[in-house]
PDBQT receptor file of N, H, CA, C and O in Angstrom, charges set to zero:
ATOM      1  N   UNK A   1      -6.153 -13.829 -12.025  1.00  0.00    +0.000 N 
ATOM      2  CA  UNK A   1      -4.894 -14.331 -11.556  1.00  0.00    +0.000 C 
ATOM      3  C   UNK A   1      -4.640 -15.708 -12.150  1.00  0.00    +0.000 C 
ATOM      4  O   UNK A   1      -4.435 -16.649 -11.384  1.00  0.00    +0.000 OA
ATOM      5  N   UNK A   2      -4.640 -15.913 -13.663  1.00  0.00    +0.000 N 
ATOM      6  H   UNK A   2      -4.806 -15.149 -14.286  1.00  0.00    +0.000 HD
ATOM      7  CA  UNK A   2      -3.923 -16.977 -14.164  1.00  0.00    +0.000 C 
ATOM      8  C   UNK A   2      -2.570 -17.747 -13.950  1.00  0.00    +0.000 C 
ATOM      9  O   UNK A   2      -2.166 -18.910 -13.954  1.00  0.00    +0.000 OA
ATOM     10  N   UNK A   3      -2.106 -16.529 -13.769  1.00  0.00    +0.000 N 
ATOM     11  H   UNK A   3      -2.434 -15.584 -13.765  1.00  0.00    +0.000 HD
ATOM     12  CA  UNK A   3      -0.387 -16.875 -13.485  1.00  0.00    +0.000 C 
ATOM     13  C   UNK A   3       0.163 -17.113 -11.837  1.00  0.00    +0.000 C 
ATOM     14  O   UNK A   3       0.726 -16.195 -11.240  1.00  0.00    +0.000 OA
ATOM     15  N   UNK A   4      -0.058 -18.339 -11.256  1.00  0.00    +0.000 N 
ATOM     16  H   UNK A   4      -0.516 -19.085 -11.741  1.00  0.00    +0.000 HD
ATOM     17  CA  UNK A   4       0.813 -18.631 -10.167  1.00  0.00    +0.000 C 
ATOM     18  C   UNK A   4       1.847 -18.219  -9.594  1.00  0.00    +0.000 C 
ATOM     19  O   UNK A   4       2.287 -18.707  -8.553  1.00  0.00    +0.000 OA
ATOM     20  N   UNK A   5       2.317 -17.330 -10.176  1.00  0.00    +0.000 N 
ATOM     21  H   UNK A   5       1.959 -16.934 -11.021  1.00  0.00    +0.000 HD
ATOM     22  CA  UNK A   5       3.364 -16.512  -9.524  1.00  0.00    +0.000 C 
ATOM     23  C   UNK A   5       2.876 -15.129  -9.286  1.00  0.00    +0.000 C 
ATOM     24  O   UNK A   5       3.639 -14.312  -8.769  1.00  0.00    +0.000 OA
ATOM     25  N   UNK A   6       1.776 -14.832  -9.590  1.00  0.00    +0.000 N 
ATOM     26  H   UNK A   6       1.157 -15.495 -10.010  1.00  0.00    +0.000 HD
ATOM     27  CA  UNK A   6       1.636 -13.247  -9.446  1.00  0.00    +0.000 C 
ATOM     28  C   UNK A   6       0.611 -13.571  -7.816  1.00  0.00    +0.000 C 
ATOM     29  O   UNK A   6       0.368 -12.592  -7.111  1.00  0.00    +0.000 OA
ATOM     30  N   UNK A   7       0.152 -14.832  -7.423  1.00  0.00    +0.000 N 
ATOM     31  H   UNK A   7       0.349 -15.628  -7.996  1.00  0.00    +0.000 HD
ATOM     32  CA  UNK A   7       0.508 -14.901  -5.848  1.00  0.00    +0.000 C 
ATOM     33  C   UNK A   7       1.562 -14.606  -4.943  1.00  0.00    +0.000 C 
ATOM     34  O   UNK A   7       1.540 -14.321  -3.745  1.00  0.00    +0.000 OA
ATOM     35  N   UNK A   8       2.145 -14.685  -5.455  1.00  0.00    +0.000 N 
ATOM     36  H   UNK A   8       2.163 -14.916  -6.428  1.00  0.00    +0.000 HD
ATOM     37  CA  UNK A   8       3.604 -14.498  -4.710  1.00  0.00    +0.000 C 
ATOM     38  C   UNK A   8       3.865 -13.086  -4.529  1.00  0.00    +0.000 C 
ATOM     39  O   UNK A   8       4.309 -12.779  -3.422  1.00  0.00    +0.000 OA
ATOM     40  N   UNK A   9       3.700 -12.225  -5.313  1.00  0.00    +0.000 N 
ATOM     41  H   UNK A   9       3.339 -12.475  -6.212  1.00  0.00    +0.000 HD
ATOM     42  CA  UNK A   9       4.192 -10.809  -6.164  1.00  0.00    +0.000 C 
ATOM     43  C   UNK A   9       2.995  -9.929  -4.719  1.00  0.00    +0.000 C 
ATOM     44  O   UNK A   9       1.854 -10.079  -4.282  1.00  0.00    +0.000 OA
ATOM     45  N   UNK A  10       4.473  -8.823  -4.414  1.00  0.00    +0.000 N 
ATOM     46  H   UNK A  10       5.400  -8.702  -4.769  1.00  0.00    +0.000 HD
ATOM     47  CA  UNK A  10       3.167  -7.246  -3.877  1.00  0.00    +0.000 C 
ATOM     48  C   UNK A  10       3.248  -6.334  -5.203  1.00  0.00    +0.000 C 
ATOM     49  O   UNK A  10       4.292  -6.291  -5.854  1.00  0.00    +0.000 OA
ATOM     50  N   UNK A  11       2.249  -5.699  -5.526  1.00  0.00    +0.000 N 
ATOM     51  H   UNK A  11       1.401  -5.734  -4.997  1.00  0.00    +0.000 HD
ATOM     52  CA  UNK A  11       2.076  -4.219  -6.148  1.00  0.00    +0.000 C 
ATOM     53  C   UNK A  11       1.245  -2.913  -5.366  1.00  0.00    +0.000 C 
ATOM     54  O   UNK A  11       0.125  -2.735  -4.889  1.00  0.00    +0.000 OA
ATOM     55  N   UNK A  12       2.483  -2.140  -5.541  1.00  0.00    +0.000 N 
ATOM     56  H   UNK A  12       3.393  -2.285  -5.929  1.00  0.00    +0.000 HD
ATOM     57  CA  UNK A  12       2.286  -0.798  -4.711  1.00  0.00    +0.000 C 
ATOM     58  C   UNK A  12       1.419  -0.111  -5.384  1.00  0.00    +0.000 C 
ATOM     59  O   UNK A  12       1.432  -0.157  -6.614  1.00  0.00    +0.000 OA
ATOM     60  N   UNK A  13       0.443   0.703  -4.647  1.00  0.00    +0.000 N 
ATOM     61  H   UNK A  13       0.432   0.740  -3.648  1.00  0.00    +0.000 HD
ATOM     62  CA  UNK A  13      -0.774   1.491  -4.932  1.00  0.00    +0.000 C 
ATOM     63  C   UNK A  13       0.096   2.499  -5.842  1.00  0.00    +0.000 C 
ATOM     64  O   UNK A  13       1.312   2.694  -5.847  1.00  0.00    +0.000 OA
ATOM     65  N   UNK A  14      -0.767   2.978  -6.485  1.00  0.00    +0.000 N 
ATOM     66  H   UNK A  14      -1.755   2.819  -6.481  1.00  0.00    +0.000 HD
ATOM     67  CA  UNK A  14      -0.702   3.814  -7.770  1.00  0.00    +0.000 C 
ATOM     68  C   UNK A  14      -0.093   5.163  -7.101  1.00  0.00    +0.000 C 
ATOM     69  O   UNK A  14      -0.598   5.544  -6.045  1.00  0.00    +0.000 OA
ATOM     70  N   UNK A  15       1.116   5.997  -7.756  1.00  0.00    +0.000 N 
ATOM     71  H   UNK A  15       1.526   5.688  -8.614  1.00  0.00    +0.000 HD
ATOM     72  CA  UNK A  15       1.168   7.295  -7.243  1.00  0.00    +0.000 C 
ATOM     73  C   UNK A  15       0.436   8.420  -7.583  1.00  0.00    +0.000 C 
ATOM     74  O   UNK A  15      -0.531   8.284  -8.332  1.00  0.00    +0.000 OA
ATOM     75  N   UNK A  16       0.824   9.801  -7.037  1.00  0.00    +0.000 N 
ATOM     76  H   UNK A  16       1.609   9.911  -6.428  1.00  0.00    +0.000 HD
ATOM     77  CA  UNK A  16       0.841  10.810  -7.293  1.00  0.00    +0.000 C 
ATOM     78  C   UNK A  16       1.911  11.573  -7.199  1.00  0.00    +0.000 C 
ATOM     79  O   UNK A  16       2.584  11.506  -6.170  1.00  0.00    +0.000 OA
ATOM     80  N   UNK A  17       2.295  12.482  -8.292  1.00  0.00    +0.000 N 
ATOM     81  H   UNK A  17       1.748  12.536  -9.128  1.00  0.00    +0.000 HD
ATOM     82  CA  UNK A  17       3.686  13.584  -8.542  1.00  0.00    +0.000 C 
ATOM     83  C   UNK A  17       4.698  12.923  -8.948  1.00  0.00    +0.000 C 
ATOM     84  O   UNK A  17       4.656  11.773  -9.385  1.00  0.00    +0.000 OA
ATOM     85  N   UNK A  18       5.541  13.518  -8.843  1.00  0.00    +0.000 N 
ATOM     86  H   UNK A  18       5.575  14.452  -8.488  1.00  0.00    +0.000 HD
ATOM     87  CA  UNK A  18       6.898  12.713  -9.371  1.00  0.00    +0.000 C 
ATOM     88  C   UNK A  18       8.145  12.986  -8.415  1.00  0.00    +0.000 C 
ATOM     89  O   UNK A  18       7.933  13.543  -7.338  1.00  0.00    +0.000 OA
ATOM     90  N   UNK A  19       9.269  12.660  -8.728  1.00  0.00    +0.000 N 
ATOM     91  H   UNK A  19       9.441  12.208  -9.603  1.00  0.00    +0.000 HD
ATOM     92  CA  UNK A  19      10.346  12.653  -7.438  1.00  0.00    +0.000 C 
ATOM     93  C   UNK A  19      10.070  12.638  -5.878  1.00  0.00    +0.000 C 
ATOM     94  O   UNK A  19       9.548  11.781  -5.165  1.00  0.00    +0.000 OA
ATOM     95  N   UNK A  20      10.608  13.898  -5.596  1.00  0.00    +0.000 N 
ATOM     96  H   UNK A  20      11.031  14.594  -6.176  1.00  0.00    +0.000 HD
ATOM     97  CA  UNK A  20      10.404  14.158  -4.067  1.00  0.00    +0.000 C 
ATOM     98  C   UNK A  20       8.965  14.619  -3.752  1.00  0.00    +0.000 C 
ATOM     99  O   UNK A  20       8.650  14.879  -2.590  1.00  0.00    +0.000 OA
ATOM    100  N   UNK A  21       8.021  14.731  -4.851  1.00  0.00    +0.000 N 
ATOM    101  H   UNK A  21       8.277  14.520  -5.795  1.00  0.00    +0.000 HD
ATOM    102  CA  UNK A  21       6.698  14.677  -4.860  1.00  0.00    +0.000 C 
ATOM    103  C   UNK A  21       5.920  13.708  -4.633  1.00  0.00    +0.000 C 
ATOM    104  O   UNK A  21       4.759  13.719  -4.224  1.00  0.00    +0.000 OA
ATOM    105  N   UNK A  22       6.807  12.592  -4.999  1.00  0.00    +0.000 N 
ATOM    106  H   UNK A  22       7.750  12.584  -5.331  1.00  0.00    +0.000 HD
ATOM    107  CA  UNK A  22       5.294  11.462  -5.392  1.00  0.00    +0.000 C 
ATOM    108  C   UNK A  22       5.063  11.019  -3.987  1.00  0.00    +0.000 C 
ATOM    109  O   UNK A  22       5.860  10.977  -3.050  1.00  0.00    +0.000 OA
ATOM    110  N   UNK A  23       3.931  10.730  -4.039  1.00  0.00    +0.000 N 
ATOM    111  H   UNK A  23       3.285  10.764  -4.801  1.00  0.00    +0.000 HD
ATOM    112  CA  UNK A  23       3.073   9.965  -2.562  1.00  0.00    +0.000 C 
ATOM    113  C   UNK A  23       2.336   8.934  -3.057  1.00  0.00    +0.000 C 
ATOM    114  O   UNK A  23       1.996   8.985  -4.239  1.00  0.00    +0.000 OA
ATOM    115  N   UNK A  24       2.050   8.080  -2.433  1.00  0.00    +0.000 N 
ATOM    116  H   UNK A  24       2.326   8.039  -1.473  1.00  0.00    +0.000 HD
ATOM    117  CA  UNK A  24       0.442   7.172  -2.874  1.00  0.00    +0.000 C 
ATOM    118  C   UNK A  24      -0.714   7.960  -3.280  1.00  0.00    +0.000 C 
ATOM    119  O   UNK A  24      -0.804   9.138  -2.934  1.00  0.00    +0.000 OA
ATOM    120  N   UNK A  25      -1.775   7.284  -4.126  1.00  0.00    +0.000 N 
ATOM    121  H   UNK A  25      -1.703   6.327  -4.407  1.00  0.00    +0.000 HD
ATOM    122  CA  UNK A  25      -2.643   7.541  -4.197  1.00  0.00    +0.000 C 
ATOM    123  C   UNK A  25      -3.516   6.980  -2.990  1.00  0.00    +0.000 C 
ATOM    124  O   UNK A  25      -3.485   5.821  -2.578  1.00  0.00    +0.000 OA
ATOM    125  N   UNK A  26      -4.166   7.843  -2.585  1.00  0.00    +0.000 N 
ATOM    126  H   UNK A  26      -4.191   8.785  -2.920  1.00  0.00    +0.000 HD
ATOM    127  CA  UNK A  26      -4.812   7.610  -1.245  1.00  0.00    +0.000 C 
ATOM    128  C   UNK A  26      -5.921   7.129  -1.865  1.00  0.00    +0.000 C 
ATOM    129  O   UNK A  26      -6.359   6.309  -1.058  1.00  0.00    +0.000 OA
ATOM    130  N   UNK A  27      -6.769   7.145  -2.981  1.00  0.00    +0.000 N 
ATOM    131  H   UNK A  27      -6.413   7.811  -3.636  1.00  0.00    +0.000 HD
ATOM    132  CA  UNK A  27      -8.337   6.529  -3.836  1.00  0.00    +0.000 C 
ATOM    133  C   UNK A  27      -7.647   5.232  -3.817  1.00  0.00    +0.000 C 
ATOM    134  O   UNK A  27      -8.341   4.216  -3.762  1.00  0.00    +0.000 OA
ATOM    135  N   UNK A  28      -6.375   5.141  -3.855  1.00  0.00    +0.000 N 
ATOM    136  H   UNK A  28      -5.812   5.967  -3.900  1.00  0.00    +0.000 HD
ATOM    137  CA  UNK A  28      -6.290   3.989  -4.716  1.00  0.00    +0.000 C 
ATOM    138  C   UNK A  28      -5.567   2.822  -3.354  1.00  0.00    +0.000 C 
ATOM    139  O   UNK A  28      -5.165   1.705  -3.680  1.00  0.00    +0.000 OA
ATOM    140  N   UNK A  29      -5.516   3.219  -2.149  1.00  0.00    +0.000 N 
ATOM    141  H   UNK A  29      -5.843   4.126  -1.884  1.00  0.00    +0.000 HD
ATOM    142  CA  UNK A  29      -5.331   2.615  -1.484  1.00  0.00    +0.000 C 
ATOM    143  C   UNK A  29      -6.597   1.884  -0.394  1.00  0.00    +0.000 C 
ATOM    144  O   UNK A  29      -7.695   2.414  -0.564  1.00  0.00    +0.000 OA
ATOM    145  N   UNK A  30      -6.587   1.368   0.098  1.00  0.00    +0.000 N 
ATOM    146  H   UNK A  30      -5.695   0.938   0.237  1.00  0.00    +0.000 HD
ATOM    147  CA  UNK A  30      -7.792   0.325   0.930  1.00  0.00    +0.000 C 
ATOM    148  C   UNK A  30      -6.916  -0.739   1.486  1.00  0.00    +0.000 C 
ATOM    149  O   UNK A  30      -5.824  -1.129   1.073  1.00  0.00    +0.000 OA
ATOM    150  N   UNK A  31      -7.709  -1.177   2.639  1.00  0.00    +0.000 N 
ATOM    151  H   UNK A  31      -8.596  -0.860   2.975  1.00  0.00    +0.000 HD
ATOM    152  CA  UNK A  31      -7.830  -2.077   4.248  1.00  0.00    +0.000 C 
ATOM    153  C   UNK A  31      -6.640  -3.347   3.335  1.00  0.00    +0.000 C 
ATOM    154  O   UNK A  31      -5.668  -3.870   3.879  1.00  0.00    +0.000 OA
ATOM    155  N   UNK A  32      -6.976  -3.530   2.232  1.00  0.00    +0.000 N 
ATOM    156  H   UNK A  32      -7.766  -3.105   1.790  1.00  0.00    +0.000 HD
ATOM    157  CA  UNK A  32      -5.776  -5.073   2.270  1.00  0.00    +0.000 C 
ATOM    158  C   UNK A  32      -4.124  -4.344   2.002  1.00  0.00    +0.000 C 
ATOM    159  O   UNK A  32      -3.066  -4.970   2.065  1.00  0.00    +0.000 OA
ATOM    160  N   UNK A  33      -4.306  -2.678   1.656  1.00  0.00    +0.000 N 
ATOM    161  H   UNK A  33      -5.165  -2.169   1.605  1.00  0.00    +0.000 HD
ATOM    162  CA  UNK A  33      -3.332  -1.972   2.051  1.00  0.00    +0.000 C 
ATOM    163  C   UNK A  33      -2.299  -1.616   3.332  1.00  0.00    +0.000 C 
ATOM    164  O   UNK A  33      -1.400  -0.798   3.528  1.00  0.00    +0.000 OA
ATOM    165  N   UNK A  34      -2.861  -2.562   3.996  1.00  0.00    +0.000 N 
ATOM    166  H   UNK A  34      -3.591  -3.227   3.837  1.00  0.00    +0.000 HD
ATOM    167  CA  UNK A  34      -2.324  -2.244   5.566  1.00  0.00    +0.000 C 
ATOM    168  C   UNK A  34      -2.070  -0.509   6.092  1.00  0.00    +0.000 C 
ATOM    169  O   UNK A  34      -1.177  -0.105   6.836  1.00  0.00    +0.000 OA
ATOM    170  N   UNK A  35      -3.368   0.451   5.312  1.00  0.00    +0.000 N 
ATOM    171  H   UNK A  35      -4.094   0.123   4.708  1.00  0.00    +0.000 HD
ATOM    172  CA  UNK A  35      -3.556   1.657   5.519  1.00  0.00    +0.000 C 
ATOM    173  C   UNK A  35      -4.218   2.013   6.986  1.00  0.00    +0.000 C 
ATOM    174  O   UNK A  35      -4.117   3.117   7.520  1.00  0.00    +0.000 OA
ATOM    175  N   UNK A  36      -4.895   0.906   7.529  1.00  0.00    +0.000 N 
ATOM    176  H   UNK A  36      -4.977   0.009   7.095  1.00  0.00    +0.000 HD
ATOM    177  CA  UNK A  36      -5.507   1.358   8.506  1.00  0.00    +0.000 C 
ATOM    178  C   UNK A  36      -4.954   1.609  10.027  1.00  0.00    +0.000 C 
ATOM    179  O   UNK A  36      -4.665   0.568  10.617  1.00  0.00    +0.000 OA
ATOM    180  N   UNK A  37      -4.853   2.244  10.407  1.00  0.00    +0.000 N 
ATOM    181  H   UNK A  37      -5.088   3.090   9.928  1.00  0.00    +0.000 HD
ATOM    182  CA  UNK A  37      -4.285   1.928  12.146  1.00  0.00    +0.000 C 
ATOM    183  C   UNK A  37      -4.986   3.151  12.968  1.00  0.00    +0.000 C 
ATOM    184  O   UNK A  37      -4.458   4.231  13.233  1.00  0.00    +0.000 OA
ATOM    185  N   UNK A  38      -6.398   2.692  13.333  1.00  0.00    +0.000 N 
ATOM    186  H   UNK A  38      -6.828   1.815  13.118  1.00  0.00    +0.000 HD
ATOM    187  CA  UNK A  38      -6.925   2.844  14.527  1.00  0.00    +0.000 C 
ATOM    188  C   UNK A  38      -6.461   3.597  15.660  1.00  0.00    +0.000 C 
ATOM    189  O   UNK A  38      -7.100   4.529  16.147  1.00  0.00    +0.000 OA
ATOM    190  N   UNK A  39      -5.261   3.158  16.111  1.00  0.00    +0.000 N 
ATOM    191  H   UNK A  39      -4.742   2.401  15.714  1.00  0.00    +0.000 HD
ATOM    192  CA  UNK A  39      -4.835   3.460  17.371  1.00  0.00    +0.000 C 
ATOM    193  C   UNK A  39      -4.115   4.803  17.185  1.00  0.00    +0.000 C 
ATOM    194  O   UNK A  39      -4.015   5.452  18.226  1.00  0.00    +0.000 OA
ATOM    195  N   UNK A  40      -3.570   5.379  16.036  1.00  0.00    +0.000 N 
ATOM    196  H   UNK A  40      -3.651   4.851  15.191  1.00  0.00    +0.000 HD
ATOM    197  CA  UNK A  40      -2.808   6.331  15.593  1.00  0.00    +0.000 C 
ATOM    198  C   UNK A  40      -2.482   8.011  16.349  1.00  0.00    +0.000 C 
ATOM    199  O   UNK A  40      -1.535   8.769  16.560  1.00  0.00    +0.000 OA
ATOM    200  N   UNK A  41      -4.259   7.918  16.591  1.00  0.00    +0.000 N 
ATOM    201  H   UNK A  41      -5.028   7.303  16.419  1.00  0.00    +0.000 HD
ATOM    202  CA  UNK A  41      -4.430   9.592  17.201  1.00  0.00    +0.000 C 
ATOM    203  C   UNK A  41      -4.296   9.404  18.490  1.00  0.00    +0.000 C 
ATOM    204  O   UNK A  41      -3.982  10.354  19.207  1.00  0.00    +0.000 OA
ATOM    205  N   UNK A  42      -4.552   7.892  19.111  1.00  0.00    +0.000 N 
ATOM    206  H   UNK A  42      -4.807   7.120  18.528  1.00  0.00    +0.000 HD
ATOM    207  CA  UNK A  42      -3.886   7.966  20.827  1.00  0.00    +0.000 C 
ATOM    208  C   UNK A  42      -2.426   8.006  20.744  1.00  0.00    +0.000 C 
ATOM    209  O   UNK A  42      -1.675   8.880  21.178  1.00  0.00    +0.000 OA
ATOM    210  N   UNK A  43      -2.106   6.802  20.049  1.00  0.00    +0.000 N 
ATOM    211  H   UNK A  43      -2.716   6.092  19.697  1.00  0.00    +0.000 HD
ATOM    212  CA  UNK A  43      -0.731   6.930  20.385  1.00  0.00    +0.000 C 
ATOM    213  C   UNK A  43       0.397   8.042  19.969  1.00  0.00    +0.000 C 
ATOM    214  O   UNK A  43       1.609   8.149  20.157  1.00  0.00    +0.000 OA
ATOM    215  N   UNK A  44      -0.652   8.847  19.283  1.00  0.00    +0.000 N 
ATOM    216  H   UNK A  44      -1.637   8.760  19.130  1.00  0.00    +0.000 HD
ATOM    217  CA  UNK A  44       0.014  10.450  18.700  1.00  0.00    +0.000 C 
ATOM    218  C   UNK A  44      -0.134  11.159  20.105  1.00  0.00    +0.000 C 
ATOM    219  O   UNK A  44       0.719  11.944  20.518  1.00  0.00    +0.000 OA
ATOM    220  N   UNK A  45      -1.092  10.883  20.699  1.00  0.00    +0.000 N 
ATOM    221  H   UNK A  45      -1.786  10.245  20.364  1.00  0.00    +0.000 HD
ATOM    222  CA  UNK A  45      -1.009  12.187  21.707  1.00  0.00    +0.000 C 
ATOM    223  C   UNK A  45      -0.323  11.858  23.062  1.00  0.00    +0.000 C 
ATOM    224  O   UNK A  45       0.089  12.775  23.773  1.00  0.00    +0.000 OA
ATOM    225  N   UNK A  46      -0.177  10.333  23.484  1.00  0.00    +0.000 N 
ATOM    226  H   UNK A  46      -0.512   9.588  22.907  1.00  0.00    +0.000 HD
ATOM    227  CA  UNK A  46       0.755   9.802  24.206  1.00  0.00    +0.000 C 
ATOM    228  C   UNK A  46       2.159  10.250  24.415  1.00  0.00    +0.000 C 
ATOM    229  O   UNK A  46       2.919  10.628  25.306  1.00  0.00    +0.000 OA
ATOM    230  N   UNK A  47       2.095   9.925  22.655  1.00  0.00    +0.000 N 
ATOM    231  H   UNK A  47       1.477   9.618  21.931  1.00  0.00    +0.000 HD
ATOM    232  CA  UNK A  47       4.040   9.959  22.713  1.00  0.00    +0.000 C 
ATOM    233  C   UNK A  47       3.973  11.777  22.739  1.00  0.00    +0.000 C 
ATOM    234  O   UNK A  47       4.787  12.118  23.597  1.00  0.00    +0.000 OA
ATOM    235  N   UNK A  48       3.429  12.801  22.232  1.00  0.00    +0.000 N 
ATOM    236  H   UNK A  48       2.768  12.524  21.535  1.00  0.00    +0.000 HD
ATOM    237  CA  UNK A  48       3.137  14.265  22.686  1.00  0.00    +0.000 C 
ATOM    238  C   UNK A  48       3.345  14.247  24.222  1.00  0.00    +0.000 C 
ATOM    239  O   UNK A  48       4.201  14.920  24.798  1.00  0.00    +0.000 OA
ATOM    240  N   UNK A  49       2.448  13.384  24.839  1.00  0.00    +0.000 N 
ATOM    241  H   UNK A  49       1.754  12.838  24.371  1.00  0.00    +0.000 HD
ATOM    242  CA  UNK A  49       2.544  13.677  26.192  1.00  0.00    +0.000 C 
ATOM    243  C   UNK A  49       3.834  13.320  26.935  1.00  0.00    +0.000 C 
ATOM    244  O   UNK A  49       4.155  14.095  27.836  1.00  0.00    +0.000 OA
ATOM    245  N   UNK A  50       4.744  12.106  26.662  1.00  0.00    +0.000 N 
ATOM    246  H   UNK A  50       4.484  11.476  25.930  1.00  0.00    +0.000 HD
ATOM    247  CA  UNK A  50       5.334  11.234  27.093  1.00  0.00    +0.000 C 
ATOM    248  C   UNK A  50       6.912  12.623  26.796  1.00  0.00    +0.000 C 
ATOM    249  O   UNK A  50       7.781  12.863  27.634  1.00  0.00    +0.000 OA
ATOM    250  N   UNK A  51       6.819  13.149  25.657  1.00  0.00    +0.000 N 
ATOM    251  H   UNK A  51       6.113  12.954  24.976  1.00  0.00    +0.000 HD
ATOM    252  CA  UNK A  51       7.726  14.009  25.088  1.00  0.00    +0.000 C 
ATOM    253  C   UNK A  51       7.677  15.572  25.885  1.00  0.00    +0.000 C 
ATOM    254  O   UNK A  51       8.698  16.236  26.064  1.00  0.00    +0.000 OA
ATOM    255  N   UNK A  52       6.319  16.009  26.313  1.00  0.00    +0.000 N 
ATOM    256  H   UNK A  52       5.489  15.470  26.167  1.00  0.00    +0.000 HD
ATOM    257  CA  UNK A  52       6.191  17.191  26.980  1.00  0.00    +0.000 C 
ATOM    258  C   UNK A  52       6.710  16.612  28.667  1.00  0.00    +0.000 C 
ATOM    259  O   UNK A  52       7.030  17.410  29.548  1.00  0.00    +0.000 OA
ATOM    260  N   UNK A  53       6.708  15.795  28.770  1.00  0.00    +0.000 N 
ATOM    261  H   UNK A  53       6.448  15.147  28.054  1.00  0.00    +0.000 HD
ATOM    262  CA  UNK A  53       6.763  15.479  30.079  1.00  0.00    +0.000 C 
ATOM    263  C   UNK A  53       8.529  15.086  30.690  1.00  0.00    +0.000 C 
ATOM    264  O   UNK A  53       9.122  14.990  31.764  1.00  0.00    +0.000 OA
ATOM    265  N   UNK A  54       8.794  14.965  29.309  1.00  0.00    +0.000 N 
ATOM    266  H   UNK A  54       8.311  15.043  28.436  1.00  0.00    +0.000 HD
ATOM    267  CA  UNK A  54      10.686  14.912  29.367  1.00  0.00    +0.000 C 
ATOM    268  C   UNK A  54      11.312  16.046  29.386  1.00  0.00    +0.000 C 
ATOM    269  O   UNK A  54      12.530  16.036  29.565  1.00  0.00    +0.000 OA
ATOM    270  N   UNK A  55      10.753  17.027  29.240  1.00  0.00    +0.000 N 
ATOM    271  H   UNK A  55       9.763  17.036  29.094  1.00  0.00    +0.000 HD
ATOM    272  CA  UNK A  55      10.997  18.719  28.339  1.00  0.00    +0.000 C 
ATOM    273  C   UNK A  55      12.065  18.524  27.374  1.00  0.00    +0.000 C 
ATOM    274  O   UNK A  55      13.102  19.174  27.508  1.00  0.00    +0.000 OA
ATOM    275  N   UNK A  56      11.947  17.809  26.543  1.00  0.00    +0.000 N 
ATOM    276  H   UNK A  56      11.104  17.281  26.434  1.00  0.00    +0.000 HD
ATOM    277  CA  UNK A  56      12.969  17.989  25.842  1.00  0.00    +0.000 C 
ATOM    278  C   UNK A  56      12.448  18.564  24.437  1.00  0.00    +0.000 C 
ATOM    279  O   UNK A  56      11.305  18.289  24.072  1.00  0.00    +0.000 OA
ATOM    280  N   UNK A  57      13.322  19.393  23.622  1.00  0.00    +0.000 N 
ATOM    281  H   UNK A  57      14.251  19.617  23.919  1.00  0.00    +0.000 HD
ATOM    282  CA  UNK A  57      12.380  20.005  22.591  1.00  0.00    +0.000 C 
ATOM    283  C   UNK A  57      11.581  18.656  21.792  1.00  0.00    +0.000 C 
ATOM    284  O   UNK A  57      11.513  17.442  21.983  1.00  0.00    +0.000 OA
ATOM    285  N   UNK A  58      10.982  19.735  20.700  1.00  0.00    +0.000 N 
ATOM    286  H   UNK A  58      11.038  20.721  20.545  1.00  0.00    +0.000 HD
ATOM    287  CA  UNK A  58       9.727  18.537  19.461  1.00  0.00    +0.000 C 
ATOM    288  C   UNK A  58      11.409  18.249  18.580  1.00  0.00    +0.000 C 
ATOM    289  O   UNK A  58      12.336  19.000  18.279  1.00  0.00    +0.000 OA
ATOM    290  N   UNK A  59      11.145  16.752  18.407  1.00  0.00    +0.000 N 
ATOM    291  H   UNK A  59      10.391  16.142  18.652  1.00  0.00    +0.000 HD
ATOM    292  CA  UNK A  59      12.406  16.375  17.544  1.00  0.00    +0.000 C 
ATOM    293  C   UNK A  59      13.445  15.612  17.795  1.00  0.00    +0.000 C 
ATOM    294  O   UNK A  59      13.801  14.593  17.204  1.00  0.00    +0.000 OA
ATOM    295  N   UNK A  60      14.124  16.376  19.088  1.00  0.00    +0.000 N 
ATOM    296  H   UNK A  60      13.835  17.204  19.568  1.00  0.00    +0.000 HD
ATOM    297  CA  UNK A  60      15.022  15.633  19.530  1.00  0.00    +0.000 C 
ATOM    298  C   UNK A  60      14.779  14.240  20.267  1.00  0.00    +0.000 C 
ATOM    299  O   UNK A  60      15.860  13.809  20.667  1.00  0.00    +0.000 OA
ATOM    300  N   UNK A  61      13.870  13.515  20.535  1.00  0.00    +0.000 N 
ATOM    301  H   UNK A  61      12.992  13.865  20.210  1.00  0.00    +0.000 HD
ATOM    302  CA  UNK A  61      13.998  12.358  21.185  1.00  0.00    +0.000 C 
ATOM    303  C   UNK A  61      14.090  11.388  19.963  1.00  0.00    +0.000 C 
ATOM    304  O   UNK A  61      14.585  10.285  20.195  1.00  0.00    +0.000 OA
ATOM    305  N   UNK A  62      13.724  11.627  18.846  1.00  0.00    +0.000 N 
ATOM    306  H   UNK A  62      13.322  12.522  18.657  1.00  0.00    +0.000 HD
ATOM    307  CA  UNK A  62      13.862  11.034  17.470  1.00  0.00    +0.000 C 
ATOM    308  C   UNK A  62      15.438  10.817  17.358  1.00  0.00    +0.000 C 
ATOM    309  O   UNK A  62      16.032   9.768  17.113  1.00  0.00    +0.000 OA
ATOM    310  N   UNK A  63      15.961  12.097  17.605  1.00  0.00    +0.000 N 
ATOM    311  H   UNK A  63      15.478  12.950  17.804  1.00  0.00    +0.000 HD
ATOM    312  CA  UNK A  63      17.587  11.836  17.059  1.00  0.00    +0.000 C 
ATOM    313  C   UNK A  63      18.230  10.786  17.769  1.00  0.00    +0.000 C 
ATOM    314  O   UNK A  63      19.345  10.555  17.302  1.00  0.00    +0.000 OA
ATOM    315  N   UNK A  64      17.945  10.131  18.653  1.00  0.00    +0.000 N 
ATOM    316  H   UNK A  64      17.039  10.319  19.033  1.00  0.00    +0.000 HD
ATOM    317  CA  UNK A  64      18.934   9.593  19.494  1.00  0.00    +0.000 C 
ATOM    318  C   UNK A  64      19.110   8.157  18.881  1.00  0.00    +0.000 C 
ATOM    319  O   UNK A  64      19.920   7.371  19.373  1.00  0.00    +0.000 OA
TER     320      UNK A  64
């Protein structure tokens, strides 16, 4: 990092595919990626629960 400005600068992890294909490369991502979140599979089954418990279909509480 010679250049003082490339502190400043983000660069996005490398893809995979092209167009409506491409995704990150997941090899090429890591922790200073802000990839990690821990809490993910509770708060997946929460908001599941929080959503079965409204009866409202899978989906619609998104639309609103």
């Amino acid at each position: 990092m010679s250049d003082p400005l490339d502190k400043a600068t983000s660069k996005a992890p490398a893809t995979l595919g092209e167009g409506c294909l491409a995704r990150y490369d997941p090899d090429d991502m890591g922790p200073e990626d802000g990839t990690e979140f821990p809490g993910a599979a509770e708060l997946w089954e929460r908001l599941k629960d929080e959503e079965a418990q409204s009866g409202e279909p899978e989906g619609k509480s998104a639309e609103r």
